[in-house]
C-alpha positions, 0 to 999 in steps of 0.5 A: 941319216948320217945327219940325224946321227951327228945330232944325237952324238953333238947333243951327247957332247952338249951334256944331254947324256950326262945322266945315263952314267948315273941310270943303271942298268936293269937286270932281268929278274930270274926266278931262284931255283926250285931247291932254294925256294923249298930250302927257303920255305922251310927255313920259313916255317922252322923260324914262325914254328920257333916264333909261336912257339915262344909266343904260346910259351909266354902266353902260358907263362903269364897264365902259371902266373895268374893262376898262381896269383889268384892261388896267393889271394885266395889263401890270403882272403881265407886268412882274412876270412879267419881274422874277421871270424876271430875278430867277430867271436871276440866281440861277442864274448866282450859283449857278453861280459859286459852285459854281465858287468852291466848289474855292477856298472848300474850299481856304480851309478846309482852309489854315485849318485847318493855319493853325490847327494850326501856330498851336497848334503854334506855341503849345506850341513857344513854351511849350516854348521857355519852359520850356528857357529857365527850365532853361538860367537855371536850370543857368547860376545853379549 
């Protein structure tokens, strides 16, 4: 044995053992006492009730905010409900006046027409006229 024993300590020497200054040494796991685990747990429970408790609250915020926003549109398309309502009486009432111009537009027409009738008669009158004059020079010159 005293053999054996010299080999193990020559092989220290040899560096085998180098490395069991770098291991370390494991310690038994005990168990906290029973005061800090319920210490622990209720230190726990009062940081997750803190955690949903700020969750929820956001959670409910964004919904005040929906609700709000739905609040603002729906306020918004009344008032544009009330402009398409103002816009379509507006457009009634301008059709009603111009149904009730359309005798007198009609009437503008058709005096535009003998306008534009007696404006080519006037024209071939003219030419006429014309045309009687280069025959009366013509007569007198003789």
């Amino acid at each position: 044995m005293a053999a054996a024993a010299e080999d193990v300590s020559a092989a220290q020497r040899d560096g085998l053992g180098r490395d069991d200054a770098a291991v370390e040494t494991a310690e038994e796991a005990t168990e906290p006492a029973e005061a800090d685990i319920t210490g622990l747990c209720q230190d726990m429970f009062s940081k997750m009730a803190t955690y949903l408790t700020g969750e929820l609250t956001a959670t409910s915020e964004d919904y005040k905010l929906l609700e709000n926003m739905n609040k603002l549109t729906s306020l918004k398309y009344l008032e544009m409900k009330d402009i398409a309502v103002n816009i379509g009486r507006n457009l009634k009432d301008l059709n009603q006046k111009y149904a009730a111009l359309q005798p007198y537009l009609d009437q503008i027409t058709l005096i535009e027409e003998q306008v534009a009738a007696l404006e080519q008669a006037a024209y071939k009158l003219d030419a006429y006229s014309k045309k009687l004059e280069a025959k009366y020079k013509k007569l007198e010159r003789r």
